[in-house]
Every structure is written in C-alpha cells, then in structure tokens.
C-alpha positions in Angstrom: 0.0 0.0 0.0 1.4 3.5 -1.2 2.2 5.7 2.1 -0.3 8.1 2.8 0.7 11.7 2.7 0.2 14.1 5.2 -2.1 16.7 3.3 -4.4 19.4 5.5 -7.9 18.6 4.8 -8.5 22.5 4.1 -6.5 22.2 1.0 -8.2 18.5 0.0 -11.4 20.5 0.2 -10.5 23.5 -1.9 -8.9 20.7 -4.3 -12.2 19.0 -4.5 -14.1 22.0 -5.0 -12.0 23.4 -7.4 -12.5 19.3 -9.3 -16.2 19.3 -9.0 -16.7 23.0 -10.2 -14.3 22.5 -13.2 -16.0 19.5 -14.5 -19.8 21.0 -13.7 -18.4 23.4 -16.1 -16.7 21.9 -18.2 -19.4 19.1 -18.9 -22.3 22.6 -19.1 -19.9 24.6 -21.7 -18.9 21.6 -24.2 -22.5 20.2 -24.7 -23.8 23.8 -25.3 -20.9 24.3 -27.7 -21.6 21.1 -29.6 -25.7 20.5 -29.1 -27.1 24.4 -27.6 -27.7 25.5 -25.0 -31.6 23.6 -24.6 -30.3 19.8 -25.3 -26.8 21.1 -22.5 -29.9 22.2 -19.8 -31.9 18.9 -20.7 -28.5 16.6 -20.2 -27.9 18.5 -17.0 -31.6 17.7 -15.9 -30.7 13.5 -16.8 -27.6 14.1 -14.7 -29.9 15.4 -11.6 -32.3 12.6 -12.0 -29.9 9.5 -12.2 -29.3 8.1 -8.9 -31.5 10.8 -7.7 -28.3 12.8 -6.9 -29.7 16.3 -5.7 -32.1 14.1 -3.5 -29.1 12.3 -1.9 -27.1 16.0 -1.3 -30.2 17.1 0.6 -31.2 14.1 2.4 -28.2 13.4 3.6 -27.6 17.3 4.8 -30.9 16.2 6.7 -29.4 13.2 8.4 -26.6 14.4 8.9 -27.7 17.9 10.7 -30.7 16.7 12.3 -33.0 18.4 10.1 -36.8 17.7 10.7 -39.3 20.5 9.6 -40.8 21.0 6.3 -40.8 24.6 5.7 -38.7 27.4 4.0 -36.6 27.4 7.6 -35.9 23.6 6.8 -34.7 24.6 3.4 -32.9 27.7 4.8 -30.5 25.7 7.2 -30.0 23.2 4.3 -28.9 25.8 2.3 -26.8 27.5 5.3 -25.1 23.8 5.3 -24.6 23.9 1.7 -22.8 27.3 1.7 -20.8 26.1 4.5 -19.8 23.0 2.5 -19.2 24.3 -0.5 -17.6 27.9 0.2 -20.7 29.8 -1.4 -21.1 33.1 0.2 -24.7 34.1 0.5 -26.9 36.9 2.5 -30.4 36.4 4.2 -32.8 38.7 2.9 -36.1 36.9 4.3 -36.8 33.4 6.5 -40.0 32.3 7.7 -41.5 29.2 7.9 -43.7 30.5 4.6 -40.6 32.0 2.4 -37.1 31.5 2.5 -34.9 34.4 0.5 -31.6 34.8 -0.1 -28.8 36.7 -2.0 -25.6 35.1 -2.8 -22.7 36.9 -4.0 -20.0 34.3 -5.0 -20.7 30.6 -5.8 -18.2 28.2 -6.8 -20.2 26.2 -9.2 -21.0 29.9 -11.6 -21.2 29.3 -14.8 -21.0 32.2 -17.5 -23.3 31.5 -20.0 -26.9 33.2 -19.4 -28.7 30.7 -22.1 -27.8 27.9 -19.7 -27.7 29.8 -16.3 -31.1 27.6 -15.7 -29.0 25.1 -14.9 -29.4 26.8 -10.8 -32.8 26.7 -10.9 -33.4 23.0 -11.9 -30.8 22.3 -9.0 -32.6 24.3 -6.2 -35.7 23.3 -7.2 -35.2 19.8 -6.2 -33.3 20.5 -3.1 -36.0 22.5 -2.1 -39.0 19.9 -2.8 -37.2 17.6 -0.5 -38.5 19.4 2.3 -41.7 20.4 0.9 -42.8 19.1 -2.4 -45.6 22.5 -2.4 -42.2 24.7 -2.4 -42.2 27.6 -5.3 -39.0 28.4 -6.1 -38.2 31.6 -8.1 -35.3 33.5 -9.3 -35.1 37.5 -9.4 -31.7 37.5 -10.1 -28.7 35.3 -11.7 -25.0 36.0 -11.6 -25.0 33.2 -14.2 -27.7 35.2 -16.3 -25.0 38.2 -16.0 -26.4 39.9 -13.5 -24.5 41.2 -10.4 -25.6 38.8 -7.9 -28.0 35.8 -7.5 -31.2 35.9 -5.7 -33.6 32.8 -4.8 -36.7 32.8 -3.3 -38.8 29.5 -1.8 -42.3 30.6 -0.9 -45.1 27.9 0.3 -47.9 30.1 -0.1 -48.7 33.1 -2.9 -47.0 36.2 -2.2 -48.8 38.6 0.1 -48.1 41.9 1.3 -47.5 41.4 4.8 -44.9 38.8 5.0 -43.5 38.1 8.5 -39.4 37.9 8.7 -38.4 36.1 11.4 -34.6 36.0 10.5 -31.9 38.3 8.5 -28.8 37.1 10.2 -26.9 33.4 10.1 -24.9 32.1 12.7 -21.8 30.2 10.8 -21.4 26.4 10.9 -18.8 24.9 12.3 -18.0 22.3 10.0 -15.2 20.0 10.0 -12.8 19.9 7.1 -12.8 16.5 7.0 -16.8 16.1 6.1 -16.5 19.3 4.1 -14.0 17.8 1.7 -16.3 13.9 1.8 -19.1 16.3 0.3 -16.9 17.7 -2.0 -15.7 14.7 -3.5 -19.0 13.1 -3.4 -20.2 16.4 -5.5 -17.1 15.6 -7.6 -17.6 12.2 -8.6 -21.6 12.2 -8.5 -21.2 14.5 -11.5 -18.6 13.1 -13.5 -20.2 9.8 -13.3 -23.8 11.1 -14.0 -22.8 13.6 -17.0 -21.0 10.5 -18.5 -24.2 8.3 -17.9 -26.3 11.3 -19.3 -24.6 11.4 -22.4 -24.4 7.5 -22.8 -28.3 6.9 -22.4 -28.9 10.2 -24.8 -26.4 9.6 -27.4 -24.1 6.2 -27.2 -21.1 5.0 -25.4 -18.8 6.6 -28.2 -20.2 9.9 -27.9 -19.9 9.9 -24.7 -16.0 9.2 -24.5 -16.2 12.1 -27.3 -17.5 14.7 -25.0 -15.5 13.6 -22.1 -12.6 14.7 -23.9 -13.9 17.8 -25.3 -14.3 18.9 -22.0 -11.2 17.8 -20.8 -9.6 19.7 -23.8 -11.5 23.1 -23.0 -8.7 25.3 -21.3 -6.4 22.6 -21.2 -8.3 21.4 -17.7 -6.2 17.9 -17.3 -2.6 19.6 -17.5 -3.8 22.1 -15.1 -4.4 19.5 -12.6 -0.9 17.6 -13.4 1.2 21.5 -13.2 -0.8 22.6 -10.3 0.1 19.4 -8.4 3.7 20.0 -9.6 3.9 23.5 -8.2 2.4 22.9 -5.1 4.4 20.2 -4.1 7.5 21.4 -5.9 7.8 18.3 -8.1 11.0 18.7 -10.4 11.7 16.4 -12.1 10.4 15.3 -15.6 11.1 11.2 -15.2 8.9 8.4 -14.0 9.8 8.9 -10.6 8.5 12.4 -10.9 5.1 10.8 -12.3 4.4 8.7 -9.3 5.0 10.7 -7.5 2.5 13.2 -8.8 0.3 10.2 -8.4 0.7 9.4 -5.3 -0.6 13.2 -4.3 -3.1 12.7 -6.9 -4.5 9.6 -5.2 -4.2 10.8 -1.8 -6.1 14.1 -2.7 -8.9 12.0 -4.6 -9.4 9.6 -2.0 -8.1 6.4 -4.0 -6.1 3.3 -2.4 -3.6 2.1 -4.3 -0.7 -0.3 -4.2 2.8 0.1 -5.9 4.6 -2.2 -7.9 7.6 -1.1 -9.0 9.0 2.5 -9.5 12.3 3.5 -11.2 13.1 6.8 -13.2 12.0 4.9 -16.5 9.0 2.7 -14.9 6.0 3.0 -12.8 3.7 0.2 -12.1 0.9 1.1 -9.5 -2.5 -0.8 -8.9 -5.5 0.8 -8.0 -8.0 -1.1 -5.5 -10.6 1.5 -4.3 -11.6 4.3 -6.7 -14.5 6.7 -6.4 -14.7 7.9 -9.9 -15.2 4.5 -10.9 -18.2 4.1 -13.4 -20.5 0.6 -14.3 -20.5 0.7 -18.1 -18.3 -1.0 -19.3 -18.4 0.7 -22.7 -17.5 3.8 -21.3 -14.3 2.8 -19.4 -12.0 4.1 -21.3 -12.4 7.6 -19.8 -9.6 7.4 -18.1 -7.4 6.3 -20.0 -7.4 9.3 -21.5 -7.3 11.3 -18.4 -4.3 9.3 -17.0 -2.6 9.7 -20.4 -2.7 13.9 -20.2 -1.3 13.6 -17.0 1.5 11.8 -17.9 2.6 12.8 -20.6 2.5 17.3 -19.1 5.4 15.9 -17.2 7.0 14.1 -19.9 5.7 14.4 -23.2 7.7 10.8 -24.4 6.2 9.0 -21.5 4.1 6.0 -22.6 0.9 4.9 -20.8 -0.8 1.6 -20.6 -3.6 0.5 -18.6 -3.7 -3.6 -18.4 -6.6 -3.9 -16.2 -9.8 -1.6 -15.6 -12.3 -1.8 -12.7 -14.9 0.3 -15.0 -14.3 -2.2 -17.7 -15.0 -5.3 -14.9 -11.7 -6.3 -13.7 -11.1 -6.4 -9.9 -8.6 -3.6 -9.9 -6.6 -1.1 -12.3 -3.2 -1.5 -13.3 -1.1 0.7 -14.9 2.5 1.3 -15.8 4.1 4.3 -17.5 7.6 4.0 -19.1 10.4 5.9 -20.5 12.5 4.4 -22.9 16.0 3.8 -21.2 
C-alpha cells in the first residue's frame, strides 16, 4: 500500500471544489458548444435525475444535521449547510417558515453563459422539494444570467403583502474539514459519473468518450491538474519517478487506495484497489485512459501509458504502468 501523505484537509477541500466545479463546467460549456444551450440544460436535468443525486445531497444534509421540519426554515439551514460545505457566500434577505430568500454573491459552481444559467434553478428546485414538495421556487436575479448577484426565493404560499421575517442574520457552521471535503468529493464524482451516464443513455457509449474529452480539452483542464500538483508540491523532475510521485498526491487528494509495484526513473507500475470515480458501463471505461494519459505525458511528453486492467471495464482492480525508454 502506497504511504499516505500528510495533506491538510483544508486544502483537499479546496482541491475538490475546485474538481467538482471545473467539471460541472466543463461538462455545461462543451455540450452547449456542440448541441445548444436547450439539449446542455436537458442533459444536466438526466444528470440530476440518475441516482436521484440532488435528492441524496439534501437528504443526507438532513441526516446528517438533524434536520426535521418542512418549511422554507428547513430549506434555509439546508442551504446554510450547503454554503458552509461548499464555500458559497450568500446573505439572508427573508426566512419564515412560509418564504425563504436569499442573495448570494460568489458561488463556486458559476457558470458564465446566461442561455444555460437555468441550470441553478433545476438544481434548487429539487433540493427544495425535499423538504416540501408544495415549495415555489423563483429567481429574481442570476450572476450566471449576467447579473451582479444571484437571488432565490422559496415561498409555500402566494406572495402577500405582509410577509413576516423572522430572521436576516446566520450564525456560521462549524464544519469540520474533514466532512467538508467527503461532500466535496461526493459532488465531484456524483457529476462526473452522472454527466457521462447522461450522455451514454442520450447519445451512445462513443459519444460519450467524445464529449469527455472535449471537455477535458476546454482550457487545457487535465494539465492544469498535473502542473498545479507540480507547483504545489514542488515536483521537479520530468522522469517516471517524478510521475508517481505526482500520483501518489493525486490519489491521496482523490481519496483512492492504491498499491505500488515497482518505481524506477524509467517505470512505474501502480495498482488501484478503491476508486470513487469509478463508473459501471463497461463501454464507457475508457475515460480514463485518457485522463491518466494527459497527466503523464504534461510531465513528460515521451512517457508512454498503458492501462492492463480496468475496474470500470470489470476487472477487480486497475493496473497501470508508465515507461520511458532507457
């Protein structure tokens, strides 16, 4: 088993983050770019709905926290929870039991595109009818729409004139980093795996691989990852060495265990035993092949990759081996 390294959870959680927003992204921006902007939004909406995934956010914030009403205040402290979890910084306009507002200012998941900035309201919508299936939920205002900030409202009645606010101010969770960066990988994964089972049930296997690596190729988003780790662990070196070691943060920060089998500077020969990325098609394993391939080859661009065995293709673990020639 490959030594575990001693990385702060605060900086596991912004890495996760950072993961999950990039490929929400990612995924929203190439299938507008290739299908529009209405069949991106209705691929986004197959995403939500396999494996029920904004229904499994919410429910477990509810476990989790304790949470038993059914009102906009339920939905309120989910969504003080959320903001906690996910470094969103919102404002409380209005809470009631009867209407929940609320203003948020930055949000990691933004998207800049205002014919798919929709994408918010599908999400909330759901998270919201967990609590209360009556909820209304409405948007003023969109920073993904272009405006300056966004603004959601949850009512469970029609709007009146005399609407009672009960609470403008929110006490801060204290959150451990550990759980905060779980949910964030959780986030991470649950989309990759349901954009790449969107795409297979709309369009094919092939299509999806396809789109997986247009996104990937949209601002270069895999070599990021590889320099990024590079620079903040102030990895050198261009050989294979180099590459596990870039691995071995890699698999530490994505929560993956993983047994080494031989390292030199012109081989490296790991297996992978636990993976939360891993998907059940097996026509749609060879996803990461082509992710692992970018990574090598930004630190070495005559490093070969091979992957001999594939847990999304069946097999009981992944094996892989890079090599330089000697």
């Amino acid at each position: 088993m490959a030594k575990k390294l001693a990385i702060p959870w605060e900086l596991k959680h912004d890495w996760a983050m950072r993961g999950w927003a990039s490929s929400h992204r990612g995924y929203l921006y190439a299938n507008r770019k290739k299908y529009g902007p209405a069949a991106a939004l209705d691929l986004f909406e197959r995403a939500q709905k396999i494996d029920e995934r904004v229904k499994n956010f919410a429910n477990a914030i509810l476990t989790i926290f304790n949470l038993k009403g059914n009102d906009c205040e339920t939905i309120g402290e989910i969504l003080d929870i959320w903001d906690e979890l996910t470094g969103t910084e919102a404002g409380l306009l209005k809470r009631s039991k009867i209407i929940n507002r609320r203003k948020v200012t930055k949000c990691p998941l933004e998207t800049g595109y205002e014919d798919i900035s929709d994408w918010s309201l599908s999400f909330f919508d759901i998270m919201g009818k967990i609590v209360n299936s009556k909820v209304i939920l409405e948007r003023p205002k969109g920073m993904c729409a272009g405006d300056p900030y966004c603004e959601y409202v949850w009512r469970l009645q029609e709007k009146t004139s005399n609407e009672v606010t009960v609470k403008t101010t929110v006490k801060k969770m204290k959150i451990p980093w550990e759980l905060k960066y779980n949910f964030a990988m959780k986030g991470w994964t649950s989309n990759h795996k349901s954009w790449l089972y969107a795409l297979r049930e709309k369009y094919g296997a092939l299509e999806a691989i396809r789109m997986y690596e247009t996104f990937n190729e949209m601002g270069d988003r895999i070599k990021n990852i590889a320099n990024t780790i590079r620079t903040i662990f102030k990895l050198e070196g261009n050989d294979c060495e180099t590459i596990g070691k870039c691995w071995d943060i890699w698999h530490e920060l994505a929560g993956q265990d993983t047994n080494i089998l031989e390292r030199s500077k012109t081989i490296n020969r790991w297996r992978i035993i636990k993976c939360p990325f891993q998907t059940e098609y097996k026509d749609i394993s060879d996803w990461c092949n082509r992710f692992d391939h970018v990574i090598g080859s930004t630190i070495n661009p005559n490093a070969t990759w091979e992957m001999i065995t594939c847990m999304c293709a069946g097999d009981p673990y992944c094996e892989c081996v890079v090599k330089l020639e000697e």
